[in-house]
Legacy VTK file of the C-alpha trace (Angstrom):
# vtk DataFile Version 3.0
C-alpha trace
ASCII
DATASET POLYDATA
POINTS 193 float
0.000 0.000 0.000
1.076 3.359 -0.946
1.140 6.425 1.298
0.888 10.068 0.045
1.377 12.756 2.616
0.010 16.465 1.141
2.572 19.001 2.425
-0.096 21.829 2.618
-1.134 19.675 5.806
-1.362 22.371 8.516
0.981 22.012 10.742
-1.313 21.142 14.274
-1.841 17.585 12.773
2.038 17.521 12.350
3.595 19.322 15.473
6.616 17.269 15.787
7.907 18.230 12.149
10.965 20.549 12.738
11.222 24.050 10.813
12.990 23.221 7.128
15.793 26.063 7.098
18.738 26.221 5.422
20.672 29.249 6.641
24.086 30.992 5.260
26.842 30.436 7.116
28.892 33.515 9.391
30.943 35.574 6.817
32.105 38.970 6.122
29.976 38.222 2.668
26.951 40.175 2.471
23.949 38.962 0.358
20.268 39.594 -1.079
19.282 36.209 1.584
20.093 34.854 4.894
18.944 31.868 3.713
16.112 29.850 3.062
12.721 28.562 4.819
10.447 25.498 3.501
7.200 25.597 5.619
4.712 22.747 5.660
1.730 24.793 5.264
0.595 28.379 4.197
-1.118 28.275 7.678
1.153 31.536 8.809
0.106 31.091 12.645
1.239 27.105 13.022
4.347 27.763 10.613
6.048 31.066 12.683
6.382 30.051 16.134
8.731 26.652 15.184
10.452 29.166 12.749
11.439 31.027 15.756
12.193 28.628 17.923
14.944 27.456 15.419
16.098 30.678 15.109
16.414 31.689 18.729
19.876 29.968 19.247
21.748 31.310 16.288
20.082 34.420 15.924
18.476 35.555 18.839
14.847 36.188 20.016
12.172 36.870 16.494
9.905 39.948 17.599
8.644 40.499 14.631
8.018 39.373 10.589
6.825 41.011 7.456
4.910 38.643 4.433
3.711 39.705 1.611
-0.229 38.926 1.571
-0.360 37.349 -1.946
1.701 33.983 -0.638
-0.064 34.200 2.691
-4.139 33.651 2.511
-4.473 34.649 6.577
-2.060 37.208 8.059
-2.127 36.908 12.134
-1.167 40.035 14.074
0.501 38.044 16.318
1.941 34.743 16.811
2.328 33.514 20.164
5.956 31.293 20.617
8.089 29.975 23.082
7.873 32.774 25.492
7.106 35.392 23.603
4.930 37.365 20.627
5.923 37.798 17.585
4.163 40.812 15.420
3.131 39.981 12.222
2.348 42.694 9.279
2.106 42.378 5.783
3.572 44.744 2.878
2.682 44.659 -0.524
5.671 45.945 -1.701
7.823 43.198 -0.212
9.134 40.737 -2.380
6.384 37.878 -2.305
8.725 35.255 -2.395
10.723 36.393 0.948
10.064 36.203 4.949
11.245 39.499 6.945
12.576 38.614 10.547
13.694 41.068 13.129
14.974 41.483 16.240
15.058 43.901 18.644
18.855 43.220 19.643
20.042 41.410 16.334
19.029 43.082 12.971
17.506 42.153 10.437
17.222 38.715 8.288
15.904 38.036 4.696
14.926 34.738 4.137
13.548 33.284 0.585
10.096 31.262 0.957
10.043 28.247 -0.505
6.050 27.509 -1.206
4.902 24.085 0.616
4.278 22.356 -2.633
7.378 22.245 -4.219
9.257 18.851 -4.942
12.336 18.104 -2.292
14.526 18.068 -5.565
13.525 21.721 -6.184
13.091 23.120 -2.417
16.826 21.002 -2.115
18.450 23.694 -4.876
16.499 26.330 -3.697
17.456 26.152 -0.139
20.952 25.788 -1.031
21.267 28.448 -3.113
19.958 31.118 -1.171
22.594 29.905 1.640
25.579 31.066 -0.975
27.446 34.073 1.066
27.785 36.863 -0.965
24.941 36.224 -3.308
23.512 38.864 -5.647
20.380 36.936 -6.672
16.890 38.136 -5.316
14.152 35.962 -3.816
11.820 36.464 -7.118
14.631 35.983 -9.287
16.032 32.635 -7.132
11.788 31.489 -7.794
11.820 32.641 -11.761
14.692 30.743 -12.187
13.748 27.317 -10.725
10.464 27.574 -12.431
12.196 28.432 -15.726
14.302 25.420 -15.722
10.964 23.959 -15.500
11.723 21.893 -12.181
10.324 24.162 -9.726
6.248 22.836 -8.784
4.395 20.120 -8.517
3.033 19.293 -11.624
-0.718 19.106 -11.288
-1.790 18.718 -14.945
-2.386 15.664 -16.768
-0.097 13.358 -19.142
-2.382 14.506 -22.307
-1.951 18.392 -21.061
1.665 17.413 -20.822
1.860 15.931 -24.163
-0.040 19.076 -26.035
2.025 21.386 -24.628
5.740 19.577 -25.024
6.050 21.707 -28.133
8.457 19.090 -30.196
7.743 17.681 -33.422
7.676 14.238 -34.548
11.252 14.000 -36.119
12.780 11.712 -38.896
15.862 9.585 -38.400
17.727 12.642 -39.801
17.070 14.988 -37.044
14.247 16.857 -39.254
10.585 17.199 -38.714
9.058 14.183 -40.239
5.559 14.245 -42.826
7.390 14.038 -46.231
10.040 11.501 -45.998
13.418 13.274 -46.272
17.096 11.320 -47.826
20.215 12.371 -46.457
21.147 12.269 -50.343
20.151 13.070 -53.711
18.569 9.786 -55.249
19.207 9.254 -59.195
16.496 11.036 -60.839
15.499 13.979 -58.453
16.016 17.016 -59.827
17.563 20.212 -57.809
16.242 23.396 -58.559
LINES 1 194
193 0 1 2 3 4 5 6 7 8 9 10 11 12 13 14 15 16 17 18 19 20 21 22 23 24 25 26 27 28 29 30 31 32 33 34 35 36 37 38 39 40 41 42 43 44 45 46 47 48 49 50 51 52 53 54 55 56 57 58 59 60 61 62 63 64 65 66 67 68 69 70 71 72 73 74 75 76 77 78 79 80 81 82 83 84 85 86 87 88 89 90 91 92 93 94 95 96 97 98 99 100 101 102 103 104 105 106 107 108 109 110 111 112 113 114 115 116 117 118 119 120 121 122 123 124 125 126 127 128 129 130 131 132 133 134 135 136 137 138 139 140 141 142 143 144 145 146 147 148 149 150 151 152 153 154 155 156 157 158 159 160 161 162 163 164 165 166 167 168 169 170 171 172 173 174 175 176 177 178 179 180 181 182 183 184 185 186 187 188 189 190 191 192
């Protein structure tokens, strides 16, 4: 028998599941990210507070995040977690693809989202290349590009949509699109023109 596990699941009927980071290591490097984050859900309440928790060690205490709403489809003003409250808001403006943390005594941290859906092959790159001190590339552009290399989501479409939209044409043995048949030579009688 074959299991699937959906990993939109909110996360209070999976509590024990530890937050899926992958965070750059200490360097003089400066980057767009801090790294990356791979919730279970979109369910922004049951995702934050085990985010923070991980955090609180290397980074120090989370008081407050910034989403962008379009990712997000409920937007708590606060999160309750270990201890403390964490302050939610939203921005339109923010890059939809990235998670804001701050801390009152640490700074600031940029972190790329990586939606719940995605395949482990993709959320694998993705995490590991927002971790890459020193990196220039953006959230959005980290996102464009996994989805342009056509790896990126879970494909939800059927084998016929698949095979409508694969683009390629039936080729001949010689590497040419096949309906007419087509010799790799001139055969006595054909004229050229």
């Amino acid at each position: 028998m074959t299991t699937l596990r959906d990993l939109t699941t909110p996360r209070d009927l999976a509590p024990e599941l530890p937050a899926r980071l992958s965070l750059t290591p200490k360097t003089t490097l400066s980057g767009q990210l801090d790294g990356a984050w791979w919730p279970y859900s979109r369910d922004l309440t049951a995702e934050l507070a085990p985010l923070a928790a991980a955090l609180d060690e290397p980074w120090g205490r989370i008081t407050r995040v910034t989403v962008n709403p379009t990712r997000w489809p409920v937007i708590p003003h606060t999160v309750p977690a270990a201890g403390h409250t964490l302050h939610v808001g939203w921005f339109t403006e923010q890059d939809p693809d990235k998670l804001i943390l701050l801390s009152f005594t640490m700074g600031r941290w940029d972190l790329l989202v990586i939606p719940p859906e995605t395949e482990p092959a993709a959320a694998a790159r993705l995490m590991a290349a927002a971790a890459i001190p020193g990196s220039v590339l953006k959230a959005g552009v980290l996102m464009a590009n996994e989805t342009a290399i056509g790896r990126g989501m879970r494909d939800n479409r059927s084998p016929e949509d698949n095979w409508e939209d694969e683009g390629g044409a039936c080729m001949s043995l010689y590497g040419r699109p096949s309906g007419r048949p087509v010799m790799p030579f001139p055969v006595p009688g054909d004229t050229w023109r």
